[in-house]
C-alpha positions as CSV (number, residue, x, y, z in Angstrom):
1,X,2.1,-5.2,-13.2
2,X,4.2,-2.5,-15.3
3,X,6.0,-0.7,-12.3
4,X,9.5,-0.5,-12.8
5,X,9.3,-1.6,-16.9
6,X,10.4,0.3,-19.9
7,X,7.9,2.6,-21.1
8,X,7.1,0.1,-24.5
9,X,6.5,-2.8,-22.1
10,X,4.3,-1.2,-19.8
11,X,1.8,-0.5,-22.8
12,X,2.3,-3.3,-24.7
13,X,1.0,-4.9,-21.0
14,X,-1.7,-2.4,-20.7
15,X,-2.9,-2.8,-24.2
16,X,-3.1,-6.6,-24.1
17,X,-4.4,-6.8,-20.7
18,X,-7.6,-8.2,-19.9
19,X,-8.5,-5.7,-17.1
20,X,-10.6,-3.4,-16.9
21,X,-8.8,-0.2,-15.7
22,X,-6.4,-1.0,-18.2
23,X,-7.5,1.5,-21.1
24,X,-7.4,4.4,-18.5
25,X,-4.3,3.8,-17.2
26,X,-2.3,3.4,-20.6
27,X,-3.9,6.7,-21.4
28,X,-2.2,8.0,-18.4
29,X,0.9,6.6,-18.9
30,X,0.6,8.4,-23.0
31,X,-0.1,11.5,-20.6
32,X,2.7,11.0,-18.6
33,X,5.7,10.7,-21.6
34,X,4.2,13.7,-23.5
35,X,4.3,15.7,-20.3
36,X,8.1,14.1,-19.9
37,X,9.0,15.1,-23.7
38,X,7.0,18.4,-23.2
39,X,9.0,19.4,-19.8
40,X,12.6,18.7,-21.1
41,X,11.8,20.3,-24.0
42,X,10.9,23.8,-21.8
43,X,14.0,22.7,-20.4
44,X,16.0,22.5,-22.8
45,X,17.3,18.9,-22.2
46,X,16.8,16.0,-25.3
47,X,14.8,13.0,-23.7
48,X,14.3,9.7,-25.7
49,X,10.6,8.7,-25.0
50,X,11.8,4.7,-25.1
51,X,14.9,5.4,-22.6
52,X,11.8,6.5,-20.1
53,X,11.1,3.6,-17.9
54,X,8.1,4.0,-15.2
55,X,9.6,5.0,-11.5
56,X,5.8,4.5,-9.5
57,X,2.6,4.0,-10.8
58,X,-0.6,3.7,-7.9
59,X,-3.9,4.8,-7.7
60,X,-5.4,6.6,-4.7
61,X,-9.0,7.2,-3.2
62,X,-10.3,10.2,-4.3
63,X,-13.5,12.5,-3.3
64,X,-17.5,11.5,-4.0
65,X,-18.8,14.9,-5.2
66,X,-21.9,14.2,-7.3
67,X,-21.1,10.7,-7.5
68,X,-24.4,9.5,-5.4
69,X,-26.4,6.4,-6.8
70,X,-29.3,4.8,-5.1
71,X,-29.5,0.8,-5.0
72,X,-32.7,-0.4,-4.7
73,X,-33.5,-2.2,-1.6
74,X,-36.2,-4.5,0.3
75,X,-39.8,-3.5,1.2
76,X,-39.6,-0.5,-1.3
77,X,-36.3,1.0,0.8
78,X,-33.1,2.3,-1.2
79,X,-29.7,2.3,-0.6
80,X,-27.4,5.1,-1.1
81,X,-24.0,4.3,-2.5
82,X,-21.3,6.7,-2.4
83,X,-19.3,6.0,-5.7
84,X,-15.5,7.2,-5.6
85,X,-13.7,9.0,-8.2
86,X,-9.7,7.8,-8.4
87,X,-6.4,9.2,-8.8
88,X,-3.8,7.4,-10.6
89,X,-0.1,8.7,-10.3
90,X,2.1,7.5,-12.9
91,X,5.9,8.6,-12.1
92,X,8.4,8.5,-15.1
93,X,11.9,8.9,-15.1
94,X,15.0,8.5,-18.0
95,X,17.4,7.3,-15.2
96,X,17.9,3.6,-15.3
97,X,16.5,1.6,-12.3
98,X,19.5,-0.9,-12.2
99,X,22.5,2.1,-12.5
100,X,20.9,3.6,-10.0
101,X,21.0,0.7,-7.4
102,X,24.6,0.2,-8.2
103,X,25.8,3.9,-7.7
104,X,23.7,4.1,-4.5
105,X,25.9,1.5,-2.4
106,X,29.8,1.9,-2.1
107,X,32.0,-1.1,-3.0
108,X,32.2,-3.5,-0.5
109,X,28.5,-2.3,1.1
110,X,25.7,-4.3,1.4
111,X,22.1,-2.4,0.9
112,X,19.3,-3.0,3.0
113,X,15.9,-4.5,0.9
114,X,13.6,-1.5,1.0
115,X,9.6,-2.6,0.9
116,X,7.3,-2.0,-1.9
117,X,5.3,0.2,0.3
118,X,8.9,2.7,1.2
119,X,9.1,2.8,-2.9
120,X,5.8,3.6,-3.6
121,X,5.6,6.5,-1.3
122,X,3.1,8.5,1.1
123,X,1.3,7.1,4.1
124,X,2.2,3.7,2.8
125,X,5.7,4.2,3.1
126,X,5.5,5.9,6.5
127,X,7.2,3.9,9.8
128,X,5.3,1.9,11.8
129,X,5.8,1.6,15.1
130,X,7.5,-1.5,16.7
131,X,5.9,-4.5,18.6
132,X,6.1,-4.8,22.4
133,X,8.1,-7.1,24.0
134,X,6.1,-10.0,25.4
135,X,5.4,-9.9,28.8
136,X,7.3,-12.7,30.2
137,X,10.4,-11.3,28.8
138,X,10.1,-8.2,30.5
139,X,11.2,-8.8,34.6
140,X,9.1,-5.9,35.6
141,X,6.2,-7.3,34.6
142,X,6.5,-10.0,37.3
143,X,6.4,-7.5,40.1
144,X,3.6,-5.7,39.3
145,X,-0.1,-7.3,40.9
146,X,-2.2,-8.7,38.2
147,X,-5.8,-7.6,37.8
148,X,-8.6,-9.3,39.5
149,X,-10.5,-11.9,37.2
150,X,-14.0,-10.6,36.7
151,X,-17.1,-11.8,38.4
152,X,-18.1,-14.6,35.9
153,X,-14.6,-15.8,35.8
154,X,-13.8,-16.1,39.4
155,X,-17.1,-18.1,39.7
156,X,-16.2,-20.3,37.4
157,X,-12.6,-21.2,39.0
158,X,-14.5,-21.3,42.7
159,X,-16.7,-23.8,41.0
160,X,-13.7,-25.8,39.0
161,X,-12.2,-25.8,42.8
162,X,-15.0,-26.5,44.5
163,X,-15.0,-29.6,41.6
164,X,-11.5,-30.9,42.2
165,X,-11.5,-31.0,46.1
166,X,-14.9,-32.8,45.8
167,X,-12.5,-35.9,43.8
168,X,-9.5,-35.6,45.5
């Protein structure tokens, strides 16, 4: 919803939104531009806060210390619900998304679409591995000996035989 907008967009979106994690995660996208400001100034670089636009923004599974709540149940039982805490990663950056596309490629060079999972990072972004071929496309398949059908299947095709010599 606000990855890849300016940093004014992205909260006028989060303010006006009508979800529900929508107040934390403007508060960490606040968080996030002071700590920009607050880092180039230790650096000694000027930033604008509204050239910042928002790189990655994702939230991640995190641990259930102490967060244990008991649902009641039939028959006088409970359940016990493990509630998880989050962590939300919001990655800013003064770079603009669109000159950086166009000094990535050479003249003349086409780039490859990259996934929304590859830009957002982690195990998300990581390769998967590729299908097999089918096995009528491979000719070594053919040689091999196929596995005997199992006991309920070869007495149903001895019956089905059994059926159509009994027609015939």
């Amino acid at each position: 919803m606000i990855r890849g907008k300016n940093v004014n967009q992205a909260l006028a979106i989060l303010r006006y939104s009508n979800k529900r994690a929508a107040l934390g995660i403007e508060k960490c996208v606040k968080s996030a531009i002071a700590n920009a400001n607050e880092s180039a100034e230790k650096a000694n670089v000027s930033v604008d806060p509204d050239d910042l636009w928002l790189k990655a923004a994702y939230v991640d599974r995190g641990p259930t210390k102490n967060r244990r709540r008991v649902r009641p149940a039939p028959q006088g039982r409970a359940y016990r619900e493990r509630r998880h805490f989050c962590h939300v990663t919001v990655l800013v950056s003064s770079d603009k998304p669109d000159a950086q596309a166009t000094t990535d490629t050479k003249p003349g060079e086409v780039k490859t679409a990259v996934s929304k999972r590859a830009k957002r990072g982690g195990a998300a972004a990581a390769p998967r591995a590729k299908r097999a071929a089918p096995k009528s496309e491979t000719p070594a398949a053919e040689d091999k000996p196929q596995k005997k059908a199992s006991k309920t299947g070869s007495r149903l095709g001895s019956a089905l035989r059994r059926k159509k010599k009994t027609d015939e």
